[in-house]
C-alpha positions as CSV (number, residue, x, y, z in Angstrom):
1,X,0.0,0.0,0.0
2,X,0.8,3.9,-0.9
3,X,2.6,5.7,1.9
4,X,0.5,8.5,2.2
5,X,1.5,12.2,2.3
6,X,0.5,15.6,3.6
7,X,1.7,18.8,3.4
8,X,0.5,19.4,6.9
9,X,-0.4,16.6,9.6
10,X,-1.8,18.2,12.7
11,X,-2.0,16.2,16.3
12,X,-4.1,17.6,18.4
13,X,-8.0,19.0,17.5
14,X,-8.5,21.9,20.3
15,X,-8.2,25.6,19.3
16,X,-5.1,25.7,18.6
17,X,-4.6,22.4,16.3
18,X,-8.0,23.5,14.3
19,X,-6.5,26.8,13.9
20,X,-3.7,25.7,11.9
21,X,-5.5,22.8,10.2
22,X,-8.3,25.3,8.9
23,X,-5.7,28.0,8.0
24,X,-3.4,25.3,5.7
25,X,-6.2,23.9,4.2
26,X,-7.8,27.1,3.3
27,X,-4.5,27.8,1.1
28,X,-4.9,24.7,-0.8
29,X,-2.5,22.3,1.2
30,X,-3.3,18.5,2.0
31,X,-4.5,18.4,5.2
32,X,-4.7,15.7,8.5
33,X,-5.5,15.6,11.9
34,X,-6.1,13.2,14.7
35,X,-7.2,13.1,17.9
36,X,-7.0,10.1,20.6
37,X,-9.5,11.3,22.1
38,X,-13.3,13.2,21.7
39,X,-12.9,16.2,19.0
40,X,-13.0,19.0,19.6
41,X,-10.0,19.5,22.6
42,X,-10.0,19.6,26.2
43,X,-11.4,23.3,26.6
44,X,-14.8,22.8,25.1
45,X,-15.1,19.4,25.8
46,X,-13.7,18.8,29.8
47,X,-12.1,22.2,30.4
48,X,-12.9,25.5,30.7
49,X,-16.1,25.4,28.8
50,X,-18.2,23.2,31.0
51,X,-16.5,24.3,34.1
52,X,-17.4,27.6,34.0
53,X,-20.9,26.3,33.1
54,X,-21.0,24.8,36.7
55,X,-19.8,28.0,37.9
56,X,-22.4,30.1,36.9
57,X,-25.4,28.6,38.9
58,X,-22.8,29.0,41.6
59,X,-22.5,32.5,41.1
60,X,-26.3,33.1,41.0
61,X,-26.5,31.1,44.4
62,X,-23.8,33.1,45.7
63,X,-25.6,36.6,44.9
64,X,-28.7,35.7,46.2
65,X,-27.0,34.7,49.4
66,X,-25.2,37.6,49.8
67,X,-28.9,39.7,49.2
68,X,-30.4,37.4,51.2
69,X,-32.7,39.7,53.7
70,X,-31.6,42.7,51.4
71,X,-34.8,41.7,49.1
72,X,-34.0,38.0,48.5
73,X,-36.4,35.9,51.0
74,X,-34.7,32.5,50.5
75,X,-31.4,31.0,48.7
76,X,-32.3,29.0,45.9
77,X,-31.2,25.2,46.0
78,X,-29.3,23.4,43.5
79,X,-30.1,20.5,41.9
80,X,-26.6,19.0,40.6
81,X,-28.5,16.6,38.2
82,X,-30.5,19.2,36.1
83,X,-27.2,21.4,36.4
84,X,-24.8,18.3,34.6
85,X,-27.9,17.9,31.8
86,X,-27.8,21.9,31.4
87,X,-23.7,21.6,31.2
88,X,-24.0,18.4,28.3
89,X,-26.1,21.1,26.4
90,X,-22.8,23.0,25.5
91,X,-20.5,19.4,25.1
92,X,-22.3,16.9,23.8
93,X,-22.4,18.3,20.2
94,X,-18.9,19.4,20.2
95,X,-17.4,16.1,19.1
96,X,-19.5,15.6,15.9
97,X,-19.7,19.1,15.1
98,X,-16.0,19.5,15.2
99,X,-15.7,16.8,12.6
100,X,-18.3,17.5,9.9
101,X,-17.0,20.9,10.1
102,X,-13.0,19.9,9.8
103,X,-14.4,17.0,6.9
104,X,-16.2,19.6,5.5
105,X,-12.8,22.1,4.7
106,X,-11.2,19.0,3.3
107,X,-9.4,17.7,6.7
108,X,-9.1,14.3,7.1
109,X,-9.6,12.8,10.5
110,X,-7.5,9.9,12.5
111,X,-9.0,8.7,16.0
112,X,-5.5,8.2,17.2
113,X,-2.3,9.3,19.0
114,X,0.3,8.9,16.2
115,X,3.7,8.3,16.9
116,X,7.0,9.3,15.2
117,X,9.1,7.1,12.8
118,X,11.2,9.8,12.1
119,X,11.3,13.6,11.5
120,X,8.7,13.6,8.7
121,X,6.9,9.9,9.1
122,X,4.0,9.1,11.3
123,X,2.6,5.6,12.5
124,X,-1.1,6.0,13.0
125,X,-4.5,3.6,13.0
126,X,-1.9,0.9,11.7
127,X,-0.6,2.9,8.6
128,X,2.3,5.0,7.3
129,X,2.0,8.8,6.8
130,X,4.4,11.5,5.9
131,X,3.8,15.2,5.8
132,X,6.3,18.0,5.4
133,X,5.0,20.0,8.5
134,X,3.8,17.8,11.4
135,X,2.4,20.5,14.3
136,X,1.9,19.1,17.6
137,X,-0.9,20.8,19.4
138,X,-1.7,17.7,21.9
139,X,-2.6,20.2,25.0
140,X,-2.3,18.9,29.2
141,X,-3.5,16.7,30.8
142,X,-3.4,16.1,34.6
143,X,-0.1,15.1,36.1
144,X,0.1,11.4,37.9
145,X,1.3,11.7,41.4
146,X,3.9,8.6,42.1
147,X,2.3,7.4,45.5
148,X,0.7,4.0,46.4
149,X,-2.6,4.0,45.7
150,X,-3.3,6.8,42.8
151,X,-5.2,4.4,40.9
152,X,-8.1,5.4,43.2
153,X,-7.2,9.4,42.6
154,X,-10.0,10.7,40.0
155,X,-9.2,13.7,38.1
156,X,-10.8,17.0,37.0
157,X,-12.4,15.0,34.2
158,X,-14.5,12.8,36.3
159,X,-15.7,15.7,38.7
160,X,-17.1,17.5,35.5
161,X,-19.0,13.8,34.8
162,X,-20.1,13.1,38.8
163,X,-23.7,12.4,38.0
164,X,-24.3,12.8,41.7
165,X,-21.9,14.9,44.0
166,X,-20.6,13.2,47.1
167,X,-21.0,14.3,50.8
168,X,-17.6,14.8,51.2
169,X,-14.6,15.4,48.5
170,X,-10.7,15.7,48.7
171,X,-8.9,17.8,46.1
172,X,-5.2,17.6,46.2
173,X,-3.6,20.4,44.9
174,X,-4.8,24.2,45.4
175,X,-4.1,26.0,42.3
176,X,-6.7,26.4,39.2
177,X,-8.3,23.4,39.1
178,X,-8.3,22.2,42.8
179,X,-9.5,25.9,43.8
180,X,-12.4,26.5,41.2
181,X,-13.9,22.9,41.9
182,X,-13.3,23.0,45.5
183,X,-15.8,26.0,45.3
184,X,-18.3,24.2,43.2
185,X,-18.3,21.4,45.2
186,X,-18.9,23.5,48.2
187,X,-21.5,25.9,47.1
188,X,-23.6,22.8,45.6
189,X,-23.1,21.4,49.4
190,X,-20.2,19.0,49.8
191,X,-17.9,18.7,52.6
192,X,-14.4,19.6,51.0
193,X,-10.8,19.5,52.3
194,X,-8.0,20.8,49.7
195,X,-4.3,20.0,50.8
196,X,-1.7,21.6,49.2
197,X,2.1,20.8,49.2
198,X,2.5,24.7,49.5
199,X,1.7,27.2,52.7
200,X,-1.2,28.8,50.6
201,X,-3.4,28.1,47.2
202,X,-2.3,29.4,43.8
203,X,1.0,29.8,44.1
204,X,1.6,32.3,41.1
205,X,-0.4,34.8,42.2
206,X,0.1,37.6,44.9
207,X,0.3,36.1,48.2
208,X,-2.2,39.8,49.6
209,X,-4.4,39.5,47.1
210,X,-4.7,35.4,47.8
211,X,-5.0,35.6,51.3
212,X,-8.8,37.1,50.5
213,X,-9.9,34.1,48.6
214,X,-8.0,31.8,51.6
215,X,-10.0,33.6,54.0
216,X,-13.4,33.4,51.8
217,X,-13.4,30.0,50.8
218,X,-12.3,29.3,55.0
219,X,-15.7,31.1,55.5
220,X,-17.7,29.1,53.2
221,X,-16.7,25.2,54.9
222,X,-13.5,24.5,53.0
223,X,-10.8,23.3,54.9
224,X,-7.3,24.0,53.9
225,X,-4.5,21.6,54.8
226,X,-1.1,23.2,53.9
227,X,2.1,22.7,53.8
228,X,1.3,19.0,53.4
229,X,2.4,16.2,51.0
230,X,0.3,13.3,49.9
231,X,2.1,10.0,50.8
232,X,-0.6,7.3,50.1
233,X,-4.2,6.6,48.7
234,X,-6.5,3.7,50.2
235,X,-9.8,2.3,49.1
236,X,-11.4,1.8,52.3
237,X,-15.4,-0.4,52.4
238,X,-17.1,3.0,50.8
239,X,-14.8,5.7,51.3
240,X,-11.2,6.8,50.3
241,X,-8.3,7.6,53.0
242,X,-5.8,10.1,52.0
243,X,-2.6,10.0,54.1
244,X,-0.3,12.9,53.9
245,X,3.0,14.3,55.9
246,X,3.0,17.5,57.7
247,X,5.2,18.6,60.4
248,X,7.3,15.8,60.4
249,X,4.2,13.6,60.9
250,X,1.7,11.4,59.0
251,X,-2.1,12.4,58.9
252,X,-5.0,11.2,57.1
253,X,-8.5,12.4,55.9
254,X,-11.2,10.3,55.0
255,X,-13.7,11.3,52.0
256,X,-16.0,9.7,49.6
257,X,-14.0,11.0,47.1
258,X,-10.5,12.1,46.2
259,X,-9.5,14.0,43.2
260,X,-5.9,14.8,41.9
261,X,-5.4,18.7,40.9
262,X,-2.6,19.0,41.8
263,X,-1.5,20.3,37.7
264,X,-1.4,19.4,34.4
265,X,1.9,18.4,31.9
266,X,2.3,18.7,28.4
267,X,0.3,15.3,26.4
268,X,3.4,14.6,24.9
269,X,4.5,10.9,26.1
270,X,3.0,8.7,23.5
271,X,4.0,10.3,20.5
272,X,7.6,8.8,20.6
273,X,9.3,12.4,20.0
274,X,13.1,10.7,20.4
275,X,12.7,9.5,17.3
276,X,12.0,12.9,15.7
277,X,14.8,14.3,17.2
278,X,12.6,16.7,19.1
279,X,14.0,18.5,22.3
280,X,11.2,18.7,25.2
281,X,11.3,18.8,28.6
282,X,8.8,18.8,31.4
283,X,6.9,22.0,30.9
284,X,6.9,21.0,27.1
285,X,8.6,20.9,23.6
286,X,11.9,23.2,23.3
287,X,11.3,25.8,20.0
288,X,12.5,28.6,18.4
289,X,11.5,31.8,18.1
290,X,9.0,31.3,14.7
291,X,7.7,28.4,17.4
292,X,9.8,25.6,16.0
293,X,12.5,22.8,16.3
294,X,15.7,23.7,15.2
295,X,16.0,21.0,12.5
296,X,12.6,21.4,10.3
297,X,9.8,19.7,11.6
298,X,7.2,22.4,13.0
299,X,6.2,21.1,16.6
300,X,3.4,23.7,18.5
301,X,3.5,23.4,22.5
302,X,1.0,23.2,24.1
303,X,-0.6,26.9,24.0
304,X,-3.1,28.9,23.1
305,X,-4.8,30.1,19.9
306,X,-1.8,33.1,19.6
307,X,0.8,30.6,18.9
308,X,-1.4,28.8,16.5
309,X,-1.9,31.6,14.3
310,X,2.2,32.3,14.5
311,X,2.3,28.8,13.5
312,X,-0.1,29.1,11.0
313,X,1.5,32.1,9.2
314,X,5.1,30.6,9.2
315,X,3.7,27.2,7.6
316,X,1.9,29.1,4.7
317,X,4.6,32.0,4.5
318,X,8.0,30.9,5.5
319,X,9.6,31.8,8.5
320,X,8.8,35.6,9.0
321,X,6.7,36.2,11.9
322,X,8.2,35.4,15.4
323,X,6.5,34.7,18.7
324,X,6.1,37.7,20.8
325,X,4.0,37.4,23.8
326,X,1.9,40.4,24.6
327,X,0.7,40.6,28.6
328,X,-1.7,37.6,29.3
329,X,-4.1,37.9,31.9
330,X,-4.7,34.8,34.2
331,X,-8.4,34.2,35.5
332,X,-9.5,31.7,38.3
333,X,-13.0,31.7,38.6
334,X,-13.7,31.0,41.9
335,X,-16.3,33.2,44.0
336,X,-15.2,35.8,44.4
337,X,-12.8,35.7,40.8
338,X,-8.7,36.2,41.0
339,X,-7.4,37.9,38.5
340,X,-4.1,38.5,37.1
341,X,-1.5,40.1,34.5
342,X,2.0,41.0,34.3
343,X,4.3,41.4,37.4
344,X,3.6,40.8,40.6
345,X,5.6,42.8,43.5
346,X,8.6,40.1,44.1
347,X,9.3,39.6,40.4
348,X,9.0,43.5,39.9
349,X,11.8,43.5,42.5
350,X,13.5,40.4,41.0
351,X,13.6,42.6,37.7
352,X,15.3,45.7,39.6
353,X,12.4,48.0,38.6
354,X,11.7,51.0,40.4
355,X,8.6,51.0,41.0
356,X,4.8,51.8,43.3
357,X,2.7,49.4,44.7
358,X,-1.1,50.2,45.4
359,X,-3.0,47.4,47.4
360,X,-6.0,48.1,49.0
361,X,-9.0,46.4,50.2
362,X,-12.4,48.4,49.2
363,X,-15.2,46.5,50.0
364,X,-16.8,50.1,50.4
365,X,-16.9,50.4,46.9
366,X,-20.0,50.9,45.4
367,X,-19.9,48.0,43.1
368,X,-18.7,45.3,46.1
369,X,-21.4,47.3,48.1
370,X,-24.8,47.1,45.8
371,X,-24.3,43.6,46.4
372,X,-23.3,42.9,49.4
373,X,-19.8,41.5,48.5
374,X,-17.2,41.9,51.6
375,X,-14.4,40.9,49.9
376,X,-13.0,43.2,46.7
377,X,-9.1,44.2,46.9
378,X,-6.7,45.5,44.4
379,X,-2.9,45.7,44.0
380,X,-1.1,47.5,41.1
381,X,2.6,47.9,40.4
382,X,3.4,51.1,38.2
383,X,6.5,52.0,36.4
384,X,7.6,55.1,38.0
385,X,9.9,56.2,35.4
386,X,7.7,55.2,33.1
387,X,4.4,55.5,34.6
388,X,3.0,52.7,33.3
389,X,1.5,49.7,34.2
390,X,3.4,46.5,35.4
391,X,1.2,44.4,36.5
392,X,-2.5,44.2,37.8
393,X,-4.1,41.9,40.4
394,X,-7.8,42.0,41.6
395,X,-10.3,39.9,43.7
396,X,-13.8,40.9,43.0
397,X,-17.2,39.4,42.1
398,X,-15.7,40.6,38.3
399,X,-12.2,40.2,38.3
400,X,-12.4,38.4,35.1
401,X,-13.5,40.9,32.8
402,X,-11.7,43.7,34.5
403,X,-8.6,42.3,33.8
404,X,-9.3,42.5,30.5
405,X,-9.0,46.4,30.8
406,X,-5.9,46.3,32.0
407,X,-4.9,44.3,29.0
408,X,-5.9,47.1,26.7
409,X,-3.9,49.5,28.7
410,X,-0.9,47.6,29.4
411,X,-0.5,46.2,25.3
412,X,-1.1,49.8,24.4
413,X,1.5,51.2,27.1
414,X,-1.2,53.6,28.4
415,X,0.0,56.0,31.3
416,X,-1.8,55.5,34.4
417,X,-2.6,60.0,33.0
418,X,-4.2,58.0,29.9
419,X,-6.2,55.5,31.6
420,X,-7.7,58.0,34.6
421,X,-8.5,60.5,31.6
422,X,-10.9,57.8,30.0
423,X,-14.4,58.1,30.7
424,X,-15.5,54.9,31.3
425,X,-19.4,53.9,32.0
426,X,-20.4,54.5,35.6
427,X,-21.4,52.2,37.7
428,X,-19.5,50.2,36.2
429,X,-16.7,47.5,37.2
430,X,-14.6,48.6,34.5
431,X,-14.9,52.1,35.9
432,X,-13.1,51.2,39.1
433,X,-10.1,50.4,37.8
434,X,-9.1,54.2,37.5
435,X,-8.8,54.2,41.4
436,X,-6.7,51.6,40.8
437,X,-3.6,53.3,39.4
């Protein structure tokens, strides 16, 4: 049988893998992608997409509990099965839709993880295929943790899937994942315990403006266990023990179930890159500048829909367009939302800028106030040669989308002069962050 042969063979079928499949095929190029798993990517299929779907009865809850006796008589109640058949509304047509749409621009589909020959040859579904460009968009997927008993660990995955949630839940790990669910879990009336390796959740962000959310999700029945590493995992008659070392001694907790978050890794491990000669390392594959591997084949790490259309461009156009990251924001959508972008104070410091810092906690603010929020804080780095904008964190009912302003005006190097002169609409979220610089 014919080896075949593409011009373009993409692994991977989230944003960033369509992106550049749609974009070559478009131009005329022969076209493949594959997939080992439901098209379509982790985001809108078991990622951000359905998670933030869970989220949003939780934020209505949340609301009508904090107006509760302000002109709200009684907080609603949840029912977690009509909530999972309201969240399949958004995923269950993802799959199929993704594929008539990629057959439809002339793709054609694999239902497997290839795995590399060579440079330019691919094993997949049992055959030979060569392409000139292979593009590795494969995404993350949840890290294993090397104890006894992990096999009984269920991951972020299987929460979004719980047809019924449990009395009482253990996330291990406190950044994104192990945060945002822990608050889902709680709100919808689960017990939950979160222990983390570290001395607080979310690492990354600004230890003031985290201490808020520590404090607030204290307050609404989660328990934090810190400083704290997971040892073992038992299956116990109907419940899960999870025993962990702190202090020099081991503990346990006791849950129905137990879910590892404590991060994701690069999906990279059965594609058999070694014999592609292609450099990678724990956080992901090693590229260039144009977002490729020194020796021709075009690899993507794992990223977002930015890199795909760098990728896209140098495939189609030659090498001409190089990867340069604007600011990105950072969003964890608990309740109330963390947000970040650029530096915080240590790596401002680390950096050897001169610089101001700004935090403040201002519940009194009329937007925290009209509904009864408590907990709304800010903290700002500004260039004070510069006067611009380093970095912006915020916790705040709606973090999320005010982060997005200080996208605009840290991309556009606006002067904190520039962004108090703008009239935004009042009362507005958006409108606070003037008081913020």
């Amino acid at each position: 049988m014919a080896i075949k042969e593409y011009d373009v063979f993409v692994i991977g079928t989230g944003t960033a893998g369509k992106t550049v499949a749609y974009d070559c095929a478009a131009e005329g190029m022969k076209v493949a992608i594959a997939d080992n798993r439901e098209f379509g990517g982790t985001c809108a299929n078991r990622g951000c997409d359905p998670k933030k779907v869970l989220v949003g009865i939780t934020e209505a809850m949340q609301l009508s509990e904090n107006l509760k006796g302000n002109g709200i008589i009684s907080v609603p109640k949840i029912s977690w099965k009509d909530l999972q058949k309201f969240k399949c509304e958004f995923t269950d047509a993802v799959p199929a839709s993704t594929e008539k749409k990629l057959k439809e621009a002339g793709i054609e589909l694999y239902h497997q993880s290839p795995k590399f020959l060579n440079e330019n040859t691919l094993s997949v579904e049992g055959k030979t295929l060569k392409a000139k460009k292979i593009v590795i968009a494969t995404g993350q997927k949840p890290m294993e943790l090397k104890i006894p008993g992990r096999e009984h660990l269920m991951v972020s995955d299987d929460f979004l899937e719980l047809e019924e949630l449990p009395e009482g839940i253990v996330f291990v790990g406190a950044g994104y994942i192990g945060m945002e669910f822990a608050h889902i879990a709680a709100r919808c009336g689960a017990k939950v315990t979160v222990i983390e390796f570290e001395e607080r959740p979310l690492r990354p962000f600004e230890a003031d403006i985290v201490s808020h959310l520590t404090k607030a999700s204290e307050e609404l029945g989660i328990k934090f266990i810190f400083n704290a590493k997971v040892s073992e995992v038992e299956k116990l008659q109907k419940n899960i023990r999870v025993s962990y070392e702190k202090n020099g001694k081991t503990e346990s907790v006791v849950a129905r179930m137990v879910f590892n978050t404590a991060g994701r890794v690069p999906s990279i491990d059965e594609l058999d890159l070694e014999k592609a000669n292609v450099a990678f390392e724990k956080s992901g594959i090693s590229v260039n500048e144009f977002l490729q591997k020194a020796s021709g084949a075009l690899p993507l790490t794992p990223t977002t829909s930015q890199e795909a259309r760098i990728v896209s461009l140098n495939i189609r156009n030659g090498n001409h367009t190089k990867m340069d990251f604007p600011p990105v924001p950072s969003v964890v959508f608990t309740i109330p939302q963390v947000a970040a972008i650029g530096l915080t104070e240590e790596e401002a410091k680390e950096k050897g800028y001169d610089f101001v810092v700004e935090y403040k906690s201002v519940p009194k603010w009329f937007n925290a106030k009209r509904i009864n929020d408590d907990v709304y804080a800010y903290k700002t780095i500004v260039d004070k040669k510069r006067n611009i904008v380093l970095g912006a964190h915020i916790i705040a009912s709606e973090a999320g989308e005010m982060i997005n302003l200080f996208v605009l005006a840290m991309c556009g190097k606006l002067t904190t002069e520039n962004i108090k002169a703008m009239i935004f609409a009042y009362p507005t979220w958006g409108n606070d962050i003037k008081g913020m610089v």
